[in-house]
C-alpha positions in Angstrom: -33.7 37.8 -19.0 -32.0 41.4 -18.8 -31.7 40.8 -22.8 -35.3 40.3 -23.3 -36.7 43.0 -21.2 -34.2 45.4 -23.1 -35.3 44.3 -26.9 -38.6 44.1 -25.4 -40.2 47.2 -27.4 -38.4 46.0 -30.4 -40.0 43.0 -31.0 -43.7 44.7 -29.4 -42.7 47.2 -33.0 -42.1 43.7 -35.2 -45.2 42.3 -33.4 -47.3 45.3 -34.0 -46.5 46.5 -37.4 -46.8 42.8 -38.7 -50.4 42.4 -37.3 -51.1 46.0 -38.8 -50.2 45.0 -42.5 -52.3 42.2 -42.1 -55.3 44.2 -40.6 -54.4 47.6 -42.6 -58.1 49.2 -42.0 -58.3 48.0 -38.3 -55.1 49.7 -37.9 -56.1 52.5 -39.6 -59.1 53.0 -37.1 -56.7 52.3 -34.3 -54.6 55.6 -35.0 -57.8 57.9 -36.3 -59.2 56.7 -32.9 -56.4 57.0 -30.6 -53.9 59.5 -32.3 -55.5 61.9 -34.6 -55.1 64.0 -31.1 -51.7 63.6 -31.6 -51.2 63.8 -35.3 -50.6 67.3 -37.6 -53.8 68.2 -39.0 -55.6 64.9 -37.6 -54.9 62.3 -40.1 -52.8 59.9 -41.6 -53.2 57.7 -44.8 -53.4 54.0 -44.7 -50.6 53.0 -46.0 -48.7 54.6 -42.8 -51.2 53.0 -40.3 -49.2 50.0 -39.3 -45.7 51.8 -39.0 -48.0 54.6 -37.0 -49.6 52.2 -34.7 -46.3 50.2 -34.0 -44.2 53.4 -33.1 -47.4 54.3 -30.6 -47.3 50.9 -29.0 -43.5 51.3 -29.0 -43.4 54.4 -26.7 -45.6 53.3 -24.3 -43.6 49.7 -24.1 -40.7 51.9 -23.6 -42.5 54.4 -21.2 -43.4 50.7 -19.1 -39.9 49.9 -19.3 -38.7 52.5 -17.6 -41.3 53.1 -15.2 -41.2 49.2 -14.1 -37.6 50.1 -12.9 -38.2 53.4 -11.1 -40.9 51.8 -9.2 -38.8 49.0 -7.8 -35.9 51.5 -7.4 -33.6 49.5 -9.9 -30.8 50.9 -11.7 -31.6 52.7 -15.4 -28.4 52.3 -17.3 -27.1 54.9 -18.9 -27.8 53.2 -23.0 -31.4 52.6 -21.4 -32.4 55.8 -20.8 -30.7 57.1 -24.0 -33.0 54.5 -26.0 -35.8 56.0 -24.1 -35.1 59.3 -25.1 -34.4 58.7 -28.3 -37.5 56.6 -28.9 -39.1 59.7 -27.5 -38.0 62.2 -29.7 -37.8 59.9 -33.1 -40.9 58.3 -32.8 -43.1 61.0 -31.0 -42.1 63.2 -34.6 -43.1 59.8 -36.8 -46.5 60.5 -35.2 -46.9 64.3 -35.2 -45.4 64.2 -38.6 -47.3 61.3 -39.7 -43.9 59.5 -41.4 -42.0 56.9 -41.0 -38.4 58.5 -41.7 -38.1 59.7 -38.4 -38.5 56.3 -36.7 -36.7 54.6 -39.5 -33.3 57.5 -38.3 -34.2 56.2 -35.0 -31.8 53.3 -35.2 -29.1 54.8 -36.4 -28.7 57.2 -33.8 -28.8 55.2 -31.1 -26.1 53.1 -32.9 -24.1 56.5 -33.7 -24.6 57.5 -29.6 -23.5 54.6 -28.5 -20.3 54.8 -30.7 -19.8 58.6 -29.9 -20.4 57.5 -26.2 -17.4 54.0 -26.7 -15.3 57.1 -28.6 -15.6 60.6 -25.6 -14.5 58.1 -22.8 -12.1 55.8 -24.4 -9.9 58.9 -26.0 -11.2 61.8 -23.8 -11.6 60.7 -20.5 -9.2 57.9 -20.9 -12.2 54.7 -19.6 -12.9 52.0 -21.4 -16.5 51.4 -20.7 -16.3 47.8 -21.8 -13.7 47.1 -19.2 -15.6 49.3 -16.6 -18.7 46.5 -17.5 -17.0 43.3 -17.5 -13.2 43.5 -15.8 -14.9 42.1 -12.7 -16.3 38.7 -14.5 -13.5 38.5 -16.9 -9.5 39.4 -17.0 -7.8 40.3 -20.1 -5.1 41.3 -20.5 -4.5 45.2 -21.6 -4.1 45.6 -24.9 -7.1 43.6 -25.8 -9.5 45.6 -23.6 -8.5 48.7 -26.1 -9.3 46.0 -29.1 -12.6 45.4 -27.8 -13.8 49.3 -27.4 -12.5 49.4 -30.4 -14.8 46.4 -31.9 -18.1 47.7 -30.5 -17.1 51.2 -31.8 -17.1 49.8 -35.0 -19.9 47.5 -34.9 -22.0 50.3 -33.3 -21.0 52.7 -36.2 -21.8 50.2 -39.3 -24.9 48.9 -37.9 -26.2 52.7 -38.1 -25.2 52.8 -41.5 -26.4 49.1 -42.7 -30.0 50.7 -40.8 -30.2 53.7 -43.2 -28.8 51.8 -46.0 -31.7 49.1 -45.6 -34.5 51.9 -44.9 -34.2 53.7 -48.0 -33.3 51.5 -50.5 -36.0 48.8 -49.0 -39.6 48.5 -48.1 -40.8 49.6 -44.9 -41.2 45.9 -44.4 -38.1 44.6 -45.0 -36.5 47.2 -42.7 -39.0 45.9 -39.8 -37.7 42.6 -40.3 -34.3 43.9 -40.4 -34.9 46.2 -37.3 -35.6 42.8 -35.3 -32.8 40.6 -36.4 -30.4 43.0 -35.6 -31.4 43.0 -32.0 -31.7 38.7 -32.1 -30.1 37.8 -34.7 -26.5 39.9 -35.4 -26.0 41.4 -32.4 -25.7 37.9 -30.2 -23.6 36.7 -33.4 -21.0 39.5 -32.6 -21.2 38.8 -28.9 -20.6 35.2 -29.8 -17.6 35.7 -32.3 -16.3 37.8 -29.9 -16.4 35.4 -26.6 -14.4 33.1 -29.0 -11.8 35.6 -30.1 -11.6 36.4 -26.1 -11.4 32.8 -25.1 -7.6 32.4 -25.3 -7.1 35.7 -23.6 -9.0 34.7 -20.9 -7.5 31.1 -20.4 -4.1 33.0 -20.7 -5.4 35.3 -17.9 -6.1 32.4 -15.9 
């Protein structure tokens, strides 16, 4: 569940910019409606309407998201609210810009954060933040905790650069699509090939 709620604007962006492509000039009267307020000089082609519309309905997912836990006095983890303000920054400029490079950098710097963030406390401050998450459901032994900071540091760092790689070289479409099986589709692959590397640790452990 706490997987869904967190990809939860991701796939209202899929959702959204889909339904826009298919309904270009109903999207387009969405955002002339709605954002024009909110847009440099007031307009925006077409062609950007679905992208524009998604981003909107992404910010105020994310906005929900965080106000949902405040209100019931939950814990925002740290990667949350760095999404959230990330979100903020990358895709309130897609709208006041009117262009979709901002949100399309978006990914990549909350891949590049999160690797920056595995990289301070693991060699500065000396805490591996993996272990800090998961030592109390699973032992390992030492050496393999460093491995595994190491791993998401990694992963977190390519996945930035397969983002801007698809982006640019790719329609806006295909980099939607891409945007959404990267949250369900390669990230729960890692997760999965990693529970089997950590399997015979664990047993070991045990």
């Amino acid at each position: 569940m706490k997987f869904l709620f967190d990809v939860f604007p991701v796939i209202l962006f899929f959702v959204t910019f889909k339904w826009g492509e298919g309904h270009t000039a109903t999207a387009q009267a969405y955002v002339e409606n709605y954002l024009s307020s909110l847009v440099s000089g007031g307009v925006s082609s077409p062609e950007l309407a679905p992208i524009m519309l998604a981003t909107a309905v992404t910010l105020v997912a994310s906005i929900g998201q965080i106000s949902y836990l405040l209100i019931r006095r939950q814990k925002v983890d740290a990667m949350l609210w760095i999404s959230f303000i990330i979100i903020m920054v990358f895709g309130g400029a897609t709208i006041y810009f009117h262009s979709d490079t901002f949100i399309k950098w978006k990914p990549s710097i909350l891949y590049w954060c999160y690797c920056g963030a595995f990289l301070l406390a693991q060699f500065v401050f000396k805490k591996n933040l993996i272990r800090t998450a998961m030592e109390s459901q699973v032992k390992l032994p030492e050496q393999i905790w460093g491995k595994l900071s190491l791993a998401w540091t990694a992963y977190f760092f390519l996945m930035g650069v397969l983002n801007l790689w698809v982006a640019f070289n790719f329609s806006t479409d295909t980099w939607a699509n891409f945007k959404l099986i990267s949250m369900v589709g390669i990230m729960p692959a890692f997760i999965v090939i990693q529970s089997l590397f950590l399997s015979k640790y664990m047993t070991e452990a045990e």
